[in-house]
N, C-alpha and C positions, 0 to 999 in steps of 0.2 A: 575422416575429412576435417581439415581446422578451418575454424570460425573467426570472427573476428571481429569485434566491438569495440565501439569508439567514444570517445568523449573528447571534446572540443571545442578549445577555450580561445579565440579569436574573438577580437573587439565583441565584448557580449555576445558571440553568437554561442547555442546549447544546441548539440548536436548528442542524445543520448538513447543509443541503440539496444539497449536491453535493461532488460529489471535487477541490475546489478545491486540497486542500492537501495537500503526501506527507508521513505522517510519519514514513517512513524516512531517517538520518539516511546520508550518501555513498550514496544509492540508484544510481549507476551504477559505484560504484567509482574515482570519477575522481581521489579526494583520498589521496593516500597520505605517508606521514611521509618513507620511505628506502625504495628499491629493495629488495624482498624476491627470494630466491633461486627457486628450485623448492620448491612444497610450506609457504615460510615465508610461509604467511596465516594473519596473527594481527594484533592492535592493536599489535604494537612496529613494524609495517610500513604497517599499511592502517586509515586512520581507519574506526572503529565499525563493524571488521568484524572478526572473528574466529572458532575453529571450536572445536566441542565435543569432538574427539575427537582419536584419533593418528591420523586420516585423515589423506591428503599434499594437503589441498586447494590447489589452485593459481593464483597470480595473474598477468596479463597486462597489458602498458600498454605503450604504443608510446612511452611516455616515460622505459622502463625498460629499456637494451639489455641483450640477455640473455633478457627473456621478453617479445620484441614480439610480439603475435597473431598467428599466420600464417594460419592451416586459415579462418577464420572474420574477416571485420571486426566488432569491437563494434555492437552494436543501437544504440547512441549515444555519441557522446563517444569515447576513447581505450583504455579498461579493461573489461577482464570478468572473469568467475572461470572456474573449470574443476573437475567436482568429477567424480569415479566411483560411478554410481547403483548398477553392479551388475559385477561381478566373477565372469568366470568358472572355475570350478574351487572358489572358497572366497570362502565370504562376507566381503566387506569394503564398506567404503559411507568416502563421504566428505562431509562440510559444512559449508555457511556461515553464521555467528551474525552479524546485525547489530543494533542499536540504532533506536528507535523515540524519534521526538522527546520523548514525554511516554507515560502508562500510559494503557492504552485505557480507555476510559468502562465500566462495567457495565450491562450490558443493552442496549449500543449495538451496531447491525448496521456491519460495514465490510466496508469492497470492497478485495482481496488482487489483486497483477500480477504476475508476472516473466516474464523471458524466456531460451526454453533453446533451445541450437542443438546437436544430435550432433556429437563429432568426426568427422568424416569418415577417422581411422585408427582405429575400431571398426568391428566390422560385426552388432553385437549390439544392439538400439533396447530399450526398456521404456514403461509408461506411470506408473507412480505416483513423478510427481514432487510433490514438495508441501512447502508452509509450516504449519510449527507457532509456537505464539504461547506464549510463557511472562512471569511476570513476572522471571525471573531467566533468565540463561544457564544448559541445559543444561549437564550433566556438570560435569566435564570427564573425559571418560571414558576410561579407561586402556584402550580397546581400538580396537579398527575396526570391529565391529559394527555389524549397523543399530541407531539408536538406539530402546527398542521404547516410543514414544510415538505417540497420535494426532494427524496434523497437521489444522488447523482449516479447509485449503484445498489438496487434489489432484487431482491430472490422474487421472483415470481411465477416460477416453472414447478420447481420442486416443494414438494410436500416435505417441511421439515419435522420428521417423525423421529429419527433415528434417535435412539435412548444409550445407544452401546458404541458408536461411532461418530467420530466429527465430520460433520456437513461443513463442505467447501461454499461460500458465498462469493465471487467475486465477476466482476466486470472491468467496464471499461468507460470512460468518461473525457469529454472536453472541460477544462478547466477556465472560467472565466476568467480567474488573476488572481492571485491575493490570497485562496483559500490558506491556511494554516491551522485548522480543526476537522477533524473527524469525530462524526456522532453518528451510533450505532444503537439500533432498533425497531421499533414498528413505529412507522410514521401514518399508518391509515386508524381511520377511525373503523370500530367494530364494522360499521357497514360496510366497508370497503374492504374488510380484512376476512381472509378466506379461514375457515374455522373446521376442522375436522377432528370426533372423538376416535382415538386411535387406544385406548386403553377401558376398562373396566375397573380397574382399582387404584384409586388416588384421587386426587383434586382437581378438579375443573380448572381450568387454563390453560396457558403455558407459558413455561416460566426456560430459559435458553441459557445454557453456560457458554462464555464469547471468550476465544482464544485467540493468539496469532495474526495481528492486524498487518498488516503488507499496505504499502503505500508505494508507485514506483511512476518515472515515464514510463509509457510502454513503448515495446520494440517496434523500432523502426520510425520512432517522435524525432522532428527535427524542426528549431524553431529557431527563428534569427529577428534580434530586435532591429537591423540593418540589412533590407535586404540586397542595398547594394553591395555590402560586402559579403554576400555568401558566398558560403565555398560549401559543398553538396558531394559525399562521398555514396555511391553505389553497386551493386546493387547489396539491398539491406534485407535479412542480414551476411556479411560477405564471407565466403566459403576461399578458395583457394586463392583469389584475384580479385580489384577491387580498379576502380577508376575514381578520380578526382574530378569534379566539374564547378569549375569558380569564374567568374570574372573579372577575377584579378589577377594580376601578371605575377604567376609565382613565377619562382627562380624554383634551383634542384632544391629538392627536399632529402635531408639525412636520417636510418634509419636506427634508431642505436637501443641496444640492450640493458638490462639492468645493470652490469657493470662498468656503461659505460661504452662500450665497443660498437664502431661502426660495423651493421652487419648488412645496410642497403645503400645504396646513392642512387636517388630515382632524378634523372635528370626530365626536363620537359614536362612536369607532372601533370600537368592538366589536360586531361580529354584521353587520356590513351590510358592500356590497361595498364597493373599492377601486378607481377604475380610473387606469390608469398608462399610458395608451397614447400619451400626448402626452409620454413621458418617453426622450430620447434614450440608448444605450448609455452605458453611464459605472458613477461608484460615488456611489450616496449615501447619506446619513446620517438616520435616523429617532430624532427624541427627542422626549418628552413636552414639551408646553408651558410647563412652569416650569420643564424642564432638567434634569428627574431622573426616578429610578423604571424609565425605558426609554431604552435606549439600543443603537441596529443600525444595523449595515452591511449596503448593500443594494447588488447587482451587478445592473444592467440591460444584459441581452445583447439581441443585437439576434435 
């Protein structure tokens, strides 16, 4: 059965149907400047990733002798990070600020991923891991403290124990505007932070290796800074057939292929269906008849 996902560039309006695209920028940590030490994560070491506090967050790369991964192989690629959720004996927390391709849309829903693996030398597990969304980097805060902010997307269900696999973290969130940072960690203080000893041999804590950041709209986000001019494609996401509903007076719409070739001419496009079943996996192109006004990319999955 083919699918089919849209992006949709009319007078500002974002119409963006799936999690096609991350906009965390180095999301696996794979790009680094120079070989940082123990504890030296920051942007003089690791592209668009740095940390809010005097926590000792820590960086990993098998391409960095000195701190090649051991306890854990990376969820992807060569690099991860390592941060301490929780501290036993006195509060202390540690985390990771990265950058965000562009500022999130207002009023836009997106879908938040990472992935965290225990070290296997704590034997302390927690659950409230989580990402907080700002338009500026946090802090930079002169202490090790939990930072005391709400994050936009945590674990609060799952007990994160796992030592030998990576735990999936992710939600979903309303965007106020502006954000362009993601910062990743325990944002509760001990009291508030759920503490289970899951081991017998090693150090009290727990201390998290953070892999694979995902940043996206989620499916089915449709947001328009005019709402008089929207134009609203359904239903989402669209399988064989789709309908156009705008209130504005389109003309026919053209439907053409990577190469260039008309493969639809949808006349009267507005309010009636569409059907696209005769249209092979690929990418094509949707523009108005005289070549302006509309203009979309359109993804036919199979």
């Amino acid at each position: 059965m083919k699918r089919i996902l849209f992006t949709l560039l009319i007078l500002n309006i974002y119409c963006v149907i799936s999690q096609a695209q991350n906009l965390v920028l180095n999301p696996g940590l794979e790009s680094f400047i120079t070989c940082p030490g123990f504890g030296q994560f920051n942007n003089t070491f690791i592209d668009n990733w740095d940390k809010p506090s005097y926590g000792s967050t820590d960086y990993y790369n098998y391409g960095c002798p000195g701190i090649i991964p051991s306890q854990q192989v990376p969820h992807s690629g060569d690099a991860y990070a390592g941060i301490l959720g929780y501290n036993y004996g006195q509060e202390y927390r540690e985390y990771m600020t990265g950058m965000l391709t562009a500022p999130l849309i207002p009023g836009a829903t997106y879908y938040c991923e990472f992935y965290v693996s225990l070290n296997d030398g704590y034997i302390q597990a927690i659950k409230e891991i989580g990402a907080y969304f700002s338009a500026t980097p946090p802090g930079p805060y002169l202490n090790t403290l939990h930072i005391p902010v709400t994050p936009q997307v945590q674990n609060v269900v799952t007990l994160l124990d796992d030592t030998s696999t990576w735990m999936r973290i992710s939600g979903y969130f309303l965007a106020s505007g502006g954000e362009q940072y993601i910062t990743i960690g325990n944002f509760n203080n001990d009291t508030n932070t759920t503490i289970v000893q899951v081991g017998s041999v090693g150090s009290y804590g727990s201390y998290y290796f953070v892999d694979d950041a995902w940043v996206s709209l989620a499916e089915g986000t449709s947001v328009s800074e005019n709402a008089d001019d929207e134009i609203k494609f359904f239903p989402i996401p669209v399988h064989d057939s789709f309908r156009i509903n705008s209130n504005k007076n389109l003309s026919s719409l053209i439907l053409f292929n990577q190469l260039g070739e008309e493969v639809l001419i949808i006349d009267d496009p507005a309010n009636h269906e569409i059907n696209i079943t005769f249209l092979d996996a690929g990418i094509y192109f949707l523009q108005g008849s005289d070549g302006k006004n509309i203009s979309r990319k359109i993804v036919v999955k199979d």
